[in-house]
Every structure is written in structure tokens, then in C-alpha cells.
N, C-alpha and C positions, 0 to 999 in steps of 0.2 A: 019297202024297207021294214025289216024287222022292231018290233020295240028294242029290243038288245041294240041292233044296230044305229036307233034312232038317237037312243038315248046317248051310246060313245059319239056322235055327230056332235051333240047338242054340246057334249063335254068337251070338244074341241075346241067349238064357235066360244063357248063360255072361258075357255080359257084363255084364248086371243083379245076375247073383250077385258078380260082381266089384264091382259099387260098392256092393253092402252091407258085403261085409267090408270097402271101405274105410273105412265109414263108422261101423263099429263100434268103433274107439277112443272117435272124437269123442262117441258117444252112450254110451260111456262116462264120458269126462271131465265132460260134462253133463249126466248124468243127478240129478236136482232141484235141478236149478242152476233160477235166475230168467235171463231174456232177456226185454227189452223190445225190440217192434219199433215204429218209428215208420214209419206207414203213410201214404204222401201221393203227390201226383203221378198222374200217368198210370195209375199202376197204382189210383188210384180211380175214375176214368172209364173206364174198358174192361172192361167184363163179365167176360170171359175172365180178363182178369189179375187182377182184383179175388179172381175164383174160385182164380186160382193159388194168390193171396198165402193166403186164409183156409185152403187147402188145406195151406198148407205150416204155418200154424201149429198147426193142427191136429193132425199128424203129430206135430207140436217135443213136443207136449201127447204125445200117445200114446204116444211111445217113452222120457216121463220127466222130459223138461221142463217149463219152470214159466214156460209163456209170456205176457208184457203186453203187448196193443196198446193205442196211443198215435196217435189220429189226426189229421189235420188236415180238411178241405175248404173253403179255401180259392176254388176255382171254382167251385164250387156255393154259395158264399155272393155270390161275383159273380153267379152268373145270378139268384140271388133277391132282390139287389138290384135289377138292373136290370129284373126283374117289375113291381117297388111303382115303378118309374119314376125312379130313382134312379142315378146315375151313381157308380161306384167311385172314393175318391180314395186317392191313394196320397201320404204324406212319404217320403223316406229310404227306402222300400222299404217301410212300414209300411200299413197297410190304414188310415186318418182310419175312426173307429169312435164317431158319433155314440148319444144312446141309441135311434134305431128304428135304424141299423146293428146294434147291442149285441143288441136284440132279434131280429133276423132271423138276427145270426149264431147267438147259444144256439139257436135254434128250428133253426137247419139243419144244425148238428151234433149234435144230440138224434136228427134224424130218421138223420143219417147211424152213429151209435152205434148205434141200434137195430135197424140191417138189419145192421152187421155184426153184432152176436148171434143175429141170427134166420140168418144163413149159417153161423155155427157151429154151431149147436144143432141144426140140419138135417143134419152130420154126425156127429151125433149126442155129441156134449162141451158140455157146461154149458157157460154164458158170462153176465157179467151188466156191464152196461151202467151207466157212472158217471159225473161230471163232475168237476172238481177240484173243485165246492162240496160235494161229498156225505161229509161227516163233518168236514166244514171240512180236505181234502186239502190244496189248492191254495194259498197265499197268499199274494197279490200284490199291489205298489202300483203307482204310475202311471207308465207306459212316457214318456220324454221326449227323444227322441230329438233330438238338438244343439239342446238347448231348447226344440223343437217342442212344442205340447197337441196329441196325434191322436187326444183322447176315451177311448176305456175301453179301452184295448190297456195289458198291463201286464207288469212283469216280477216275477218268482218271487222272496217271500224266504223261505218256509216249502216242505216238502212233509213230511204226516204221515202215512205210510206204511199205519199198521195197519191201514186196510179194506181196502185193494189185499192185505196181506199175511194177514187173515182171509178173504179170498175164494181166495188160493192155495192155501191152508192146506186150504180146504174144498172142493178138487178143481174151484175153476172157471176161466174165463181171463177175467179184469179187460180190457174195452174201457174205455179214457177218453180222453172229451172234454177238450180244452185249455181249459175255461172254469176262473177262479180269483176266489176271495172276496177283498176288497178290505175297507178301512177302513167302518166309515159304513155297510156295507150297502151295497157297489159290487160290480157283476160287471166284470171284466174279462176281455178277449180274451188269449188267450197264442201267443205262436208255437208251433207242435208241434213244432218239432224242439228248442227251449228246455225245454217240457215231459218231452220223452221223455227229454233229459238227466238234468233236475232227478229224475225217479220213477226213474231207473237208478241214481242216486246214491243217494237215500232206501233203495232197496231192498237196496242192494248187490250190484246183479246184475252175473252173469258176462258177460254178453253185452248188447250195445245195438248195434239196427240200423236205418239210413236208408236206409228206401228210396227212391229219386231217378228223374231221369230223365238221369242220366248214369251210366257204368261204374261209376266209381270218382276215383281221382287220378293225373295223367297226368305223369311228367316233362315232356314235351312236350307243351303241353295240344292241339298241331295234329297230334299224332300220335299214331293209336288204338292203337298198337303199344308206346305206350310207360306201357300201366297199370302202376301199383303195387300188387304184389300185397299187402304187408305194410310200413308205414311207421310208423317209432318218433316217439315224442315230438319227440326229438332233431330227424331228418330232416324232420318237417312242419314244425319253427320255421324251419328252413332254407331251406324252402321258399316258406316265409311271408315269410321275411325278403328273401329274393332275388325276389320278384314271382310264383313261379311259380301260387303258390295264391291266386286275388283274386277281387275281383268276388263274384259269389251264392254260390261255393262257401267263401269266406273264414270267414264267420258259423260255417257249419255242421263245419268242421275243426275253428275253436275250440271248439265245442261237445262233439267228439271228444274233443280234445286236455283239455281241461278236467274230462270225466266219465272221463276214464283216469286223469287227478291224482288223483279225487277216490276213486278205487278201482275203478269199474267196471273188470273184466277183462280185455276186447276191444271195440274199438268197430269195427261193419262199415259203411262206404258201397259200396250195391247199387244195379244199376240193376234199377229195378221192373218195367218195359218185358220183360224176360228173365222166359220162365214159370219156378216152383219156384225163383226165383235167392236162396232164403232157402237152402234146402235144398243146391243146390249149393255154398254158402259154407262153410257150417256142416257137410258131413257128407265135403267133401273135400279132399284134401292141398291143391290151390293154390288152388283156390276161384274166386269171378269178378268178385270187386268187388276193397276198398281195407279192409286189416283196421290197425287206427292201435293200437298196443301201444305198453307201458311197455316198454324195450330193457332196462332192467337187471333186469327178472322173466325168470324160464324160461319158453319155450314149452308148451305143452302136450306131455307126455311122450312123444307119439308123433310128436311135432316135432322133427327134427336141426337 
């Protein structure tokens, strides 16, 4: 090895050793704190990133944390539709979720819950695999969106925390399906990113993260340059109020903005597309998504 070559080596090692310590407040501050990730998007179609996301929560788990994933799939329930010959309909943005819809969806997030445990247990950490029916979690009535029947899509009025919180308890990491128990003996569809809320709230966790397929939140939404690193209560109503936040990302700020009320800690929008983009959020000063905090709480102590 060349001195030239020795020296870029050493500048490597040195820089890695640099973002651990940067990273050692954060994984102090959350050390057996709960974090819910809400897993969805791109980052479930793509092999590689699929492998990031599990790898990163993995880590969240091994340095001390007390991580929930929360998933959706959504376009794997489209392509198994359109298998049985069936065409997706959409109201209001809502998935029309007839009962062989009802049935294909449970069947294709079961199967998508059980491969993410078998990628975690293969890095070798417990993981067990649940629905919102399983202890009667979930409870929900009938989604009606501006009046619309779009069948078994529902929204949340219960979540009963204690299995998610006897599985943390007992050193594993809770995957859950967005399916929820209804009146009558009805299953109902849930949005994931409503769910991931609702179990962030139940739980009381420090951290709730969505992963997406956009950065973050943009003052400029035509300009990449203008992400929001961190945005209060306050400044997202403002945003909301003035146009800037609309369209698909609207739902999912209130969702933010609503499970910060309700006490969750921090809430992160990530883009999933980016490898480790859990890991970068969460273990460094500016992070790379949209972190939506309550302004009148303190930051984290190693935050000016």
C-alpha cells in the first residue's frame, strides 16, 4: 500500500468513526424508546431497498431500540387483483374493497408480513408477524368517504396496544398488517399510514416514521432545494392553510401533525428510495427527510 493510498484508507475509516460519534447522543436519547416505522412504497418493490429498510431496523433493535413496523402493500394487492381478472377501482383515492377484494387483500399482506419476518430473523433478531385482528388490536368501523359505500375499507376507533407491547417487552420486533376487526364479525382494510399513526399513539412512541417516495416537505414543492429539515405544528398549519402542502401529501402531514398532538415525540417523512434513509434521520444532526415536532417541547439535548 502506497502512502497516497494509505492515507485515502485512513480517511475513510476516520470518517465512519466520525459518524458514529455523531450518532451517539441520538442512540442515547433513544435507547428503549418505541419507534414505529410505516413501511410502504418503492421501498417495497425493490429488493435492494426492501433489504435496506429491514437492515436499518434491525440495527434501531440492536443498538437499543424498540422498533414496530407497520406495513402496507398496496400494489401487490393490485397485481393480485388483476391475476383473478379483476380491475382496481378507486373512490376519493380509496381502494372500492369488495368481499373477494377483502379476501385477496388479507391473503396479500399476510403473505407480505411473513417475508418481512423471515428477513429479519435471517439477521438474526426475533420478529413475529400480526394483524390488527390478533387480540382484537385494531378496531374499526366503516370508511365513508363524502358518502361513498367502498365496501370493507375502514377507519380506526380502538387500538389495544398490549400484544404489540408484550412482544416488545419479550425482545421481538411486532410486524403488523393494516387489517382491523369491525362490528358483526367484519374485517376491514386500513390505510397504513392511518394505522402506523393510530399504534404510534397507543403505544406512546418516541419516534413514527413514513417512509415515502418523496424527500420530505418542500417549501417550494418545484424546488428540491428547498426541503424542510424540521417543521413545527405551527409552520405545517400554515402550510396547509396557504396551499403549500395538498394533494396525496395532505392526508399523510395530518396524520403527522395529529399523532404529535396526540403525544408521539417526532414524527419523520423519509424518502424510502434513499438506502439506510432510517438510519441517516435518526442518527444524524440534520438528517434527510421532514422531522414535524411540537415547537413548544425542547429538542433533543444534544439539539441547539
Amino acid at each position: 500500500m502506497t502512502a497516497e493510498e494509505k492515507e485515502k484508507f485512513l480517511g475513510k475509516i476516520t470518517d465512519k468513526a466520525e459518524t458514529l460519534i455523531e450518532a451517539l447522543p441520538y442512540i442515547r436519547d433513544f435507547n428503549n424508546k418505541i419507534v414505529v416505522v410505516k413501511y410502504g412504497g418503492s421501498a417495497m418493490t425493490d429488493k435492494s431497498l426492501e433489504e435496506s429498510v429491514i437492515k436499518d431496523v434491525v440495527l434501531l433493535k440492536l443498538v437499543g431500540m424498540k422498533p414496530v413496523i407497520v406495513h402496507g402493500g398496496g400494489k401487490e394487492i393490485s397485481r393480485w387483483i388483476g391475476k383473478v381478472g379483476k380491475e382496481p377501482e378507486f373512490i376519493d383515492g380509496f381502494r372500492v374493497t369488495d368481499d373477494e377484494t377483502m379476501e385477496i387483500a388479507e391473503m396479500v399482506l399476510n403473505r407480505v408480513n411473513k417475508n418481512l419476518v423471515q428477513m429479519i430473523e435471517r439477521l438474526g433478531v426475533k420478529a413475529v408477524g400480526i394483524s390488527g385482528k390478533d387480540a382484537g388490536m385494531m378496531h374499526a368501523e366503516k370508511k365513508m368517504p363524502n358518502g361513498n359505500d367502498i365496501g370493507y375499507v375502514g377507519d380506526i376507533t380502538t387500538v389495544n396496544p398490549g400484544l404489540v407491547s408484550a412482544l416488545l417487552d419479550n425482545d421481538y420486533i411486532p410486524v403488523i398488517a393494516p387489517i382491523a376487526m369491525g362490528a358483526h364479525g367484519a374485517t376491514y382494510n386500513i390505510n397504513a399510514d392511518d394505522a402506523a399513526s393510530a399504534v404510534a399513539v397507543a403505544l406512546g412512541a418516541e419516534k413514527l416514521a413514513f417512509l415515502t417516495d418523496v424527500e420530505g416537505v418542500y417549501k417550494d414543492p418545484d424546488d428540491e432545494e428547498s426541503l424542510i429539515s424540521v417543521l413545527t405544528l405551527k409552520q405545517a398549519e400554515e402550510l396547509i392553510e396557504d396551499g403549500t402542502i395538498s394533494g396525496g401529501m395532505l392526508p399523510k402531514i395530518l396524520n403527522c401533525t395529529d399523532a404529535v398532538k396526540k403525544g408521539v415525540g417526532r414524527v419523520h417523512i423519509l424518502d424510502g428510495r434513499r438506502d439506510h434513509c432510517l438510519l441517516l434521520e435518526f442518527f444524524t444532526k440534520k438528517g434527510v427527510g421532514t422531522a414535524i415536532i411540537d415547537g413548544s417541547k425542547r429538542l433533543y439535548y444534544n439539539e441547539k
